[in-house]
N, C-alpha and C positions, 0 to 999 in steps of 0.2 A: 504494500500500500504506500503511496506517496500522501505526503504531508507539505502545505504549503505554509508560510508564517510571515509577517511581515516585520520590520525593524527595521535598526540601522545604526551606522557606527560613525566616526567621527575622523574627519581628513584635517588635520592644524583646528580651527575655530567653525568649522564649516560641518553640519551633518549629511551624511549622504545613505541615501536609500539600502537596506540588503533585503532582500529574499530569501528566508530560510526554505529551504526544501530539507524532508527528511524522508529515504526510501527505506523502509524494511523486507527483506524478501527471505525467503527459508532455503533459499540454492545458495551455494556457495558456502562457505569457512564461517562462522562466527566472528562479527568482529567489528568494529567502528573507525569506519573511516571519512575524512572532511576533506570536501572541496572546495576551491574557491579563494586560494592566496590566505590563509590563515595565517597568524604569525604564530611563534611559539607560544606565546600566552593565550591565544585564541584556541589553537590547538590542543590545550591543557584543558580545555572545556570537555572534552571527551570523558576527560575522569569527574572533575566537578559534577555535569550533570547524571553519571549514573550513580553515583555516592548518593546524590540530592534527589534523584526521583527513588531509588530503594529505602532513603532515612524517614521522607514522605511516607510512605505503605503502599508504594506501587512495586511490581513486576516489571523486573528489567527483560526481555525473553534473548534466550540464545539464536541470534538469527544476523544477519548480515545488515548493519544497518548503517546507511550511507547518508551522509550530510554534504550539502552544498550550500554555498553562502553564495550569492549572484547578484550583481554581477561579478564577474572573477577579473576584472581590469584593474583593480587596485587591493590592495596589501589590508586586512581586516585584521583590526590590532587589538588587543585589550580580551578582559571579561565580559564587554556590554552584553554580549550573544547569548549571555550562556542563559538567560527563562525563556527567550525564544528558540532557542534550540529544545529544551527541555520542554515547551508546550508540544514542540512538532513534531517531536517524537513520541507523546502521549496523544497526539491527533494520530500517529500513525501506530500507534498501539493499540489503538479504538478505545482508550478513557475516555476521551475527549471529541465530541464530537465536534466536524469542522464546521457546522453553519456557528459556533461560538466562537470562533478566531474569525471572524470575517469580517471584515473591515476595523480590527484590533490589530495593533503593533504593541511590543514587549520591549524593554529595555531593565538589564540589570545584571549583577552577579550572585553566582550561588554559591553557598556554602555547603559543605559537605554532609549538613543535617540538616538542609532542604531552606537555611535563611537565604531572605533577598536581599543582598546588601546594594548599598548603593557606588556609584561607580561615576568617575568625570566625565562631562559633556552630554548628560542630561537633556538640557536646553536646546542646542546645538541639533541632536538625532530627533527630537519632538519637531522641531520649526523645521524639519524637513519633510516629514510629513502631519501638517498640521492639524486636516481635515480627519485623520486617524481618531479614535478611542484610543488611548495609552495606558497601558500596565506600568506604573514604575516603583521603586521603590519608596518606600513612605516616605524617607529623611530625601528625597529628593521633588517629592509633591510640588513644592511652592517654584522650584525652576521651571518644573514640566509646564504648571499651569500659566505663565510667564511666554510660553511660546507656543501653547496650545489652541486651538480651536473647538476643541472637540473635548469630551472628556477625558478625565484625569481617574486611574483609578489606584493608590497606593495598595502597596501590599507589604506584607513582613516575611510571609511564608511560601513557599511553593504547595504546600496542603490546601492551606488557603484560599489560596489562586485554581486549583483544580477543582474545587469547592464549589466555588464562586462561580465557575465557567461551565460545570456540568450542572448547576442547578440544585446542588445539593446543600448549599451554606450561601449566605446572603453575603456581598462587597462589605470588606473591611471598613470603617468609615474612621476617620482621625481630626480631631476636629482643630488639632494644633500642634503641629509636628517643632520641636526646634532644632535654634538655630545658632551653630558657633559663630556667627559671622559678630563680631565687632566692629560697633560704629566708631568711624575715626575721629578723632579731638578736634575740634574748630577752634583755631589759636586765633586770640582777638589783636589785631593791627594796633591796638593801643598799649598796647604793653611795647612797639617798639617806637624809643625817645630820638628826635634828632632824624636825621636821615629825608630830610625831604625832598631830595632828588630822588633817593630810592623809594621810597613812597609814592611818590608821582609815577616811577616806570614802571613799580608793581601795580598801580591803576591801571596806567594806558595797557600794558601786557595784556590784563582782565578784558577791558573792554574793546580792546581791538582784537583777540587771539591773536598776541606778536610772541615771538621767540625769542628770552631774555635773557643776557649772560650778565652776571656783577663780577667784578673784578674789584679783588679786595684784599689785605692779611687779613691774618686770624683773628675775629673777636671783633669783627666791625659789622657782624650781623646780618653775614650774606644767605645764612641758613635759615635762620631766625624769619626774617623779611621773605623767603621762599616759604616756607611751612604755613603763612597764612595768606598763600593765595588761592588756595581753593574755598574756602571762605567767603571771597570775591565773587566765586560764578555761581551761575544760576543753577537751577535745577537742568539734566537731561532733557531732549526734546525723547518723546516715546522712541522714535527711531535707532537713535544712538544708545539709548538706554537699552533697547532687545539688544542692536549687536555686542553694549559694552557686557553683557547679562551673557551673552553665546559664548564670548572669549575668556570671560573667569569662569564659566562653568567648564567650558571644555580644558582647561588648564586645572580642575579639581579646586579653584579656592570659594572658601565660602561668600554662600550669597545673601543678601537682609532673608529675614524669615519672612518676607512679604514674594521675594524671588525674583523681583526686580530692580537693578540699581539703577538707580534717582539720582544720586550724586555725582559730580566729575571726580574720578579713580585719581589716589594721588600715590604714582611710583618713585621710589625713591634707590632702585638700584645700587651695591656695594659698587668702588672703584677697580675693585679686583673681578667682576663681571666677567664672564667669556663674552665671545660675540653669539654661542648659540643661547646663553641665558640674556643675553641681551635682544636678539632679533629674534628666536625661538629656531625650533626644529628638534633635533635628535635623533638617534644614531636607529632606533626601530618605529617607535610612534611619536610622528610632529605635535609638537606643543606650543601653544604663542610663550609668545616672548615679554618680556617687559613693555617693550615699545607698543606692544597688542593690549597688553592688560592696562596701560594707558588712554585705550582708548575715549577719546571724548574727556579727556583729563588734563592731566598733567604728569612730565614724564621728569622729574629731577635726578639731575648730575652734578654732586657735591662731590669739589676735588677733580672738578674733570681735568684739568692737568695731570691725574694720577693715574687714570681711565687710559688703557694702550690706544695707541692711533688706529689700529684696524678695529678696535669696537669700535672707535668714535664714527668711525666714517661709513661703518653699519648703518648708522644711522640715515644718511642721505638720499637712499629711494624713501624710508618714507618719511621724510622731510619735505620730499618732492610733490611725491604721489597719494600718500595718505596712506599706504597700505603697502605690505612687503609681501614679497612674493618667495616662498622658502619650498626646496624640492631635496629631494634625497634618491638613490639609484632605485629603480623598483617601484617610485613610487609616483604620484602625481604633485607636479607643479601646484600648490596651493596657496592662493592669494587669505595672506591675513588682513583685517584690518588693524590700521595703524594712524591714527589722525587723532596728533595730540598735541601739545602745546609744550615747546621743549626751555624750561629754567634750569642755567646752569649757574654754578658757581664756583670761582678757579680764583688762587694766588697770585700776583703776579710773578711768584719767580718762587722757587724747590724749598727757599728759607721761611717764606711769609713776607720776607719785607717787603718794604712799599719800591720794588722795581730798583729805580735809580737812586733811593733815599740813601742816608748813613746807614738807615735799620738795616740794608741788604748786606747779608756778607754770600754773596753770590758773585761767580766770574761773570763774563760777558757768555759765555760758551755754556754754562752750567742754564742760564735765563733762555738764552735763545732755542738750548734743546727742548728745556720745560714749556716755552710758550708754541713752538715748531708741533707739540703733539696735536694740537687745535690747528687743524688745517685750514687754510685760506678760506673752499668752499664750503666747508662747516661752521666758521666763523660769517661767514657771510648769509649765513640764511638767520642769523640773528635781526633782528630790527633794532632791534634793542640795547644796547652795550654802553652797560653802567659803572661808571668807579663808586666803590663805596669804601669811606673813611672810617677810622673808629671814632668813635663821637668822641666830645670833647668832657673833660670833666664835670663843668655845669650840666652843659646837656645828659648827660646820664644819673647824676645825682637830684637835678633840682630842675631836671624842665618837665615841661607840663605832658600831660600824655595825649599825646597824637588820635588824630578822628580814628573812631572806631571802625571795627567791620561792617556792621551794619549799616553804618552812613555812608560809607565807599561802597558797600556796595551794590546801594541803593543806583548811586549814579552812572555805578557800568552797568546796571541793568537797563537802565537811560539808554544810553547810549550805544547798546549792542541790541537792543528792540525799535532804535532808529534805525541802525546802520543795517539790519535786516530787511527793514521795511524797504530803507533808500533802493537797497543791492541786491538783498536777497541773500548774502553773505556779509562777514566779520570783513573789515577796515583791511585785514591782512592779506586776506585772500583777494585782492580785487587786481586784474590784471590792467594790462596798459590803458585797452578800451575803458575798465570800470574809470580808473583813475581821471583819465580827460573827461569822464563825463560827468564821476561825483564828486573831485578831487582837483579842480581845475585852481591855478595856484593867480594872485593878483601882479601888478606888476612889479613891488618889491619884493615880493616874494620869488618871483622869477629872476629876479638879478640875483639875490642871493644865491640862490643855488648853483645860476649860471659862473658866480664869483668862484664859488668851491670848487667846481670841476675843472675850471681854468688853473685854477692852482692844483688841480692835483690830490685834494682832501676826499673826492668824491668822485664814485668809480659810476658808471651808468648802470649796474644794478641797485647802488646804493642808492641813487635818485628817488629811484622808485621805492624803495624801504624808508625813504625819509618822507615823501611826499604820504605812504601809507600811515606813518605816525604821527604828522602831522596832522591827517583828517580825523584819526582817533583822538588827539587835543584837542581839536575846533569841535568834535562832537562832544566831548568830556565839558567841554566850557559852553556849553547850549547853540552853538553856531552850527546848527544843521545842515544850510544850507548856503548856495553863493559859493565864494573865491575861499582859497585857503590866503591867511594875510602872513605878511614876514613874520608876525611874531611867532604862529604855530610853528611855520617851518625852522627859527631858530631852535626855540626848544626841540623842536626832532632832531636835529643837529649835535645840541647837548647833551643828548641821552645816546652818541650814537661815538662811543669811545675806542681809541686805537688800544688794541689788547694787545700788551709789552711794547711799548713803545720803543722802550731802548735796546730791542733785538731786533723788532722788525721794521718797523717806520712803516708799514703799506699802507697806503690810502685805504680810506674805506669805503 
């Protein structure tokens, strides 16, 4: 008898459809065998499910019993298979009748005395097929139903579940499954004193989506000033909230007990990062990467001077394109997404001191390799590039504390629900066209600029990165609309700093 079953498994952050078929036939040798590109761990389901359907009270029968996963064009990795293997081998042992698997898809792992555990990329294999009824694990309920269309039915047991599906015992019902996930601390902008340049670019960054590097020693609060910019942005549009919800699900980390993330993801990757924990992949089943679990966030690099150059420059397709595209031999070309908002924070030089100051006791050679690791086109897709100081005695003892989060970020909510409206997209994203048409600059404003690039301060992409942050200032200061005036473009100017100056000198 063949047994048909539906599921599916999971390619990097993406779910993709399988077909369980299960034949049992009494010719041939005794015995279990899988088709279909399994990987070793997929393949170990052979044992898993028959431990788990004999701990249940079913009858395994001595007979030739053949499994196929299809399509067989990519590599089927993990436990997700192993309750739909085990329903479609009890459809084809005649427990289970087949009009009860029909238009139902399974997802999960079995334990050798018949538990359903739960298993990453939940989310991911549902939103692939949506319109399905889903069997899933209970502790993974609130993902499923997060990309669901159709019902959701938890379970704990494989008893349970044959129960439930032959009529014999009514659906598990759970009325609140929890949840490890930990909400993250929202660090209030008023605890940090002083700094009001860097205060200004952590606004514009929020309300424009600009890419923002500080350039600073140690203790001048370049981390500090990073850690409360997610604070700043809004909530998730639905959209980005499923895909940011598909990429921590399929990477295993927890999700809110509600099962959808709302908030922008704030990564903070080690400097000692490989490039596959940094871009994702791996050596048998792809995984996103940081720059994926980013997404719709913010993706922090504290120490990026410490960061090797080949992860740094990882980074640059999705810098570019929003989304990385990560393959391995055997397997499919799998686009992740990746559209985030990249804050960094770097030394000027191996010591901490301030570059050229007394503080450095750094050679010429010692600064210029340390600043050399941050490449020109990585440096350049910054908008942003801020010196920050260590505040001064007063200012840290006895000045007053600085506008809060809520009031900042009342006005990049302002201004990123104009600049949608205007564009359609964030200040940063606007290309040439957007620029001359919502970004059109007055006539000192045009000489200045024109003044920078004749001297060589300003490269012809930079133009365009200054003219971007300057329409984020004019919208931050209620000037929606008209000319950008010299004064915004100075300030874009200001904020747009030569990183080591005294090793590299390049324009910016």
């Amino acid at each position: 008898m063949i047994a048909t079953v539906a599921a599916a498994t999971i390619l990097g952050a993406r779910g993709h459809p399988v077909t369980v078929e299960v034949h049992v036939s009494s010719h041939g040798l005794p015995g279990f065998t899988m088709l279909g590109l399994p990987d070793e761990s997929c393949r170990e389901a052979r044992d898993r499910v028959r431990s788990a359907v004999q701990s249940s009270g079913f009858k395994w029968p001595d007979k030739k019993i053949t499994v196929n996963l299809a399509p067989p064009h990519y590599r089927k990795a993990g436990s997700g298979l192993d309750v739909a293997i085990a329903i479609a081998a009890l459809v084809a042992f005649e427990v289970i009748p087949g009009d009860a698997v029909r238009g139902v898809a399974f997802a999960g792992e079995l334990g050798l005395d018949g538990s359903i555990r739960k298993i990453p990329g939940v989310a991911p294999m549902v939103g692939v097929r949506p319109d399905h009824d889903w069997v899933v694990p209970a502790a993974a309920v609130a993902e499923a139903r997060a990309a669901a269309r159709g019902v959701v039915r938890p379970v704990e047991r494989l008893d349970e579940l044959v129960e439930a599906l032959t009529g014999a015992g009514s659906w598990p019902e759970f009325d609140q499954v929890s949840s490890s996930f930990v909400e993250p601390e929202l660090h209030d902008l008023a605890d940090v004193k002083g700094q009001s340049v860097a205060r200004l670019a952590l606004e514009v960054a929020a309300a424009g989506g600009h890419h923002l590097l500080f350039v600073g020693p140690p203790g001048s609060g370049k981390t500090m000033l990073a850690r409360r910019m997610p604070g700043l942005l809004p909530d998730l549009r639905r959209e980005v909230a499923l895909q940011a919800t598909m990429v921590h699900s399929a990477a295993g980390v927890a999700l809110p007990a509600g099962g959808l993330i709302t908030r922008p993801p704030f990564r903070s990757p080690h400097h000692t990062s490989s490039v596959g924990a940094l871009v994702g992949g791996g050596s048998h089943q792809l995984r996103p990467g940081e720059i994926s679990l980013a997404h719709g966030g913010i993706l922090f690099l504290d120490e990026m001077g410490q960061f090797a150059p080949r992860v740094l420059d990882g980074l640059r397709e999705a810098l570019e394109e929003g989304q990385i595209m990560v393959g391995r031999v055997e397997q499919l070309r799998v686009p992740m997404p990746a559209r985030f908002q990249l804050v960094g924070a770097t030394n000027p030089c191996p010591c901490g001191g301030n570059g050229s100051s007394s503080d450095c006791h750094c050679d010429e050679r010692s600064r210029s390799r340390y600043v050399g690791r941050l490449s020109g086109p990585l440096l350049d897709r910054f908008d942003l590039r801020v010196s920050v100081h260590r505040p001064d005695v007063t200012e840290l003892l006895d000045g007053e504390p600085g506008e809060s989060t809520a009031e900042v970020a009342a006005r990049v909510a302002a201004a990123r629900r104009f600049a949608l409206e205007r564009s359609g997209v964030l200040n940063a994203a606007l290309d040439e066209q957007g620029l001359n048409e919502f970004a059109p600059l007055d006539v000192a404003a045009a000489r200045l600029v024109r003044t920078e690039i004749e001297r060589g301060r300003l490269t012809g992409r930079g133009y365009h990165r200054v003219r971007r942050v300057a329409r984020t200032l004019a919208d931050l200061a209620g000037e929606y609309e008209g000319t950008i005036s010299e004064v915004r473009v100075a300030g874009a100017l200001g904020m747009r700093a030569r990183v080591g100056l005294s090793a590299v000198g390049s324009p910016t």
